[in-house]
N, C-alpha and C positions, 0 to 999 in steps of 0.2 A: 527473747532470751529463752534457751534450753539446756536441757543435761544430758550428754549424749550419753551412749550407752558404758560407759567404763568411768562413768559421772565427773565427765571435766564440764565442766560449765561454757556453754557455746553462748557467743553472742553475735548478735546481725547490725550492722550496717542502720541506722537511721534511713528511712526511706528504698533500701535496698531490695525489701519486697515491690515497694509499687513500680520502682524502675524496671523487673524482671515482669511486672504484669504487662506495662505498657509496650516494652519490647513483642511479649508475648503478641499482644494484640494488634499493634502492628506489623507482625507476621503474619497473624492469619489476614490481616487487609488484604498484603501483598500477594497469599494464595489465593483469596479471594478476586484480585484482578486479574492475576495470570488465570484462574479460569474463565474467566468473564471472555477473555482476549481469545483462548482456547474455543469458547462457545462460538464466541462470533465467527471466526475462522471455518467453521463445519456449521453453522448456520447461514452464512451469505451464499448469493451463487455467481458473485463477482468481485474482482479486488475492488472496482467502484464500491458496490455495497460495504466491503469488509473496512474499508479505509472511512466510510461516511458513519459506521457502527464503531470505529475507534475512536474518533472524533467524539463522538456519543460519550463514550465512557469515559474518556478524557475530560469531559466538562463537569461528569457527576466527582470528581476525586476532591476537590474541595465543598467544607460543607456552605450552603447557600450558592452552588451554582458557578458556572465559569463561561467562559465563552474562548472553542476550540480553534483552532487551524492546524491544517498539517500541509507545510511546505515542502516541495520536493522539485528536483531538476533535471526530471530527464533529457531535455536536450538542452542541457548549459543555462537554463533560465528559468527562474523561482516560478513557481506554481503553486496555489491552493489547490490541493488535488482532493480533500474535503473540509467539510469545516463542520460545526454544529451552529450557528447558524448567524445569518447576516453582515452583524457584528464582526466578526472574528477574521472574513474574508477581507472584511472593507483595512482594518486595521494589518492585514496581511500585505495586501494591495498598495497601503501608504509605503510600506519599506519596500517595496520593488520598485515603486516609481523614484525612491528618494537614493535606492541600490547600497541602504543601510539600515540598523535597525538589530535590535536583540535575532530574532528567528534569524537573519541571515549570518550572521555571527557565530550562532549557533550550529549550521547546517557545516557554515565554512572551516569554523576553527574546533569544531566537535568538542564545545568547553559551554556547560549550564551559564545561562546569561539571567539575571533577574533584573528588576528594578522595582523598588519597594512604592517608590510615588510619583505616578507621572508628571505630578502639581509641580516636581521639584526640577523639572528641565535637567536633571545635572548631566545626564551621557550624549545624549540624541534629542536635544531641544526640539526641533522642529519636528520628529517621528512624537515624544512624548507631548507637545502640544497637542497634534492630532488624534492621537490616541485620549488623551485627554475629553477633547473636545466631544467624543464619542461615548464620553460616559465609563471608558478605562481608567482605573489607576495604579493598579500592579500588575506587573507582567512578573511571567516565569516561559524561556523558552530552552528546551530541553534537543542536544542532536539525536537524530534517527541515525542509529548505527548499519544503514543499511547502501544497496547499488541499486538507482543511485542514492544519493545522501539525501538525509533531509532531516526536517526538523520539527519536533510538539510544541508548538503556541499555545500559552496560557494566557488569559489576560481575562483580571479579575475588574466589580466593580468598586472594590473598597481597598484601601493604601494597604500595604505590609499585610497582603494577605497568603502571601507562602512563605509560614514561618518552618523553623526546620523541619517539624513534622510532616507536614505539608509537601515540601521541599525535597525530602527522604523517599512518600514514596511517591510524587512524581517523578522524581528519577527512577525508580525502583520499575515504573509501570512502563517509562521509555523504556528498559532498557531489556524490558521481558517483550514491548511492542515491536521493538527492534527484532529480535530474534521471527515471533510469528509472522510479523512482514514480509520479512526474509525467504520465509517456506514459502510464504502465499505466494509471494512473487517470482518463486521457482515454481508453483503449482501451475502457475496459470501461463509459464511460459512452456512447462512441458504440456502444457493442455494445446496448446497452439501449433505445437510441433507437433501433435498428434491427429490434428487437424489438416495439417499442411502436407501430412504422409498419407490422412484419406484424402485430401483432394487430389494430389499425387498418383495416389492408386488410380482415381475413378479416371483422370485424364488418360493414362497410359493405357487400360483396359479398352476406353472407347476408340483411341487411337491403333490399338493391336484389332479391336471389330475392323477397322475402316479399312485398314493394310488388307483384311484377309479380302474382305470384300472386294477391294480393288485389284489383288489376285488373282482373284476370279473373273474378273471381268476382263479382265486386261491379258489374264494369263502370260504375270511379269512375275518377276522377282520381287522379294520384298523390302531390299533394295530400290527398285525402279517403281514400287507401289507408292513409297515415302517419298521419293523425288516429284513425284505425281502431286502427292498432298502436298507435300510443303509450299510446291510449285503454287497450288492453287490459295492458298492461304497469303501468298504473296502479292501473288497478282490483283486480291481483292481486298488487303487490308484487314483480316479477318484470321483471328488467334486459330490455329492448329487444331486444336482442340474440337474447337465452333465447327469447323470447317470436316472433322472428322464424323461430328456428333449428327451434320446433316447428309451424310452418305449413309450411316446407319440407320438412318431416322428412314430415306429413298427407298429400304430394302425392307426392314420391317415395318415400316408404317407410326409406330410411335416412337419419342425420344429414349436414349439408351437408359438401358437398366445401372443404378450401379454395383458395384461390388460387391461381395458379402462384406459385414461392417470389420473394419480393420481395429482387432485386438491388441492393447499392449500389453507385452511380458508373452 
């Protein structure tokens, strides 16, 4: 209770402070993951590593420990593409063989799947038996808003262990994991097409050496230099390239130089 300034008598809400602290505080959790998730992303030097260090962080978000997976399907068929550890795969693995189960559910119908107590058989008996049997007893499996799709595996070892707090910001942490994923997996596809444009390069450079050189020798066109190579490339089974890299290699003596390195932007 206070007396604001023009002295009306204000009053508060029973517990309306602690509710505004604990929001507060799970706010900064959530800043605090999305940088964690940020860190990893410019700390890894592979979507392997970035995807095995989310899995990581994904395990610490409950307190006492979790055990991770992250399902994904690039070509039409579930995959633990990482996990935190042993556990989490194996219990992964049981719903692809069974081709049912929370995470797939999850990835498919892009809707939070939980199950409070595997003891209790009530959805997927035969997945929560074995999950069971492994020492699981609550799951929380969360979709990855990502292409392709997938999905965060929770799977706790004590009953009704993502209560909504809990619950709040594992979803909170998918759906910021989602977004970073997303970049990483446009980073690393433009990393490959940047790759693919220097080996590109280096090909056609050693292929323009061999043209001239056969030019020369031949004193053909450059036209009738490339019918030459290709010809030869044919007749032996032996990629263009291979077959250009060892006319330049006859004249200069060692293998071709490459390019100067191919800049993006």
């Amino acid at each position: 209770m206070r007396i604001d300034q023009v002295g009306v008598l204000m009053t508060r809400e029973p517990g309306a402070g602690i509710a505004t602290e604990r929001a507060g505080a799970a706010d900064l959790r959530d800043a605090a993951d999305l940088r964690e998730l940020h860190g990893a992303l410019l700390g890894t030097q592979s979507i392997d590593e970035f995807l095995h260090e989310m899995a990581r962080l994904a395990a610490g978000l409950v307190r006492g420990g979790l055990s991770c997976g992250m399902t994904m399907q690039p070509n039409g068929k579930p995959v633990t593409v990482a996990c935190s550890d042993p556990v989490a795969a194996r219990v992964d693995e049981v719903q692809y063989e069974l081709d049912d189960g929370p995470c797939l559910h999850a990835m498919r119908d892009g809707h939070v799947v939980r199950i409070e107590d595997t003891a209790d058989k009530a959805r997927w008996p035969e997945f929560e038996a074995q999950a069971a049997s492994r020492g699981i007893r609550s799951c929380l499996a969360l979709p990855l808003k990502t292409q392709p799709a997938g999905a965060l595996n929770l799977y706790a070892r004590s009953a009704s262990a993502f209560g909504a707090a809990e619950a709040r910001r594992a979803e909170n942490f998918a759906q910021d994991a989602s977004g970073v994923l997303t970049l990483a997996l446009r980073l690393a596809s433009h990393a490959a097409l940047i790759e693919q444009l220097r080996s590109s390069l280096t090909s056609r450079t050693v292929i323009d050496q061999a043209l001239g050189i056969i030019m020369a020798r031949e004193h053909c066109t450059q036209a009738r230099a490339f019918a030459i190579l290709r010809s030869a490339s044919q007749n032996s089974n032996v990629k263009l390239r291979d077959i250009a890299s060892g006319v330049v290699s006859s004249v200069t003596g060692e293998p071709p130089q490459p390019p100067p390195p191919f800049e993006d932007g």
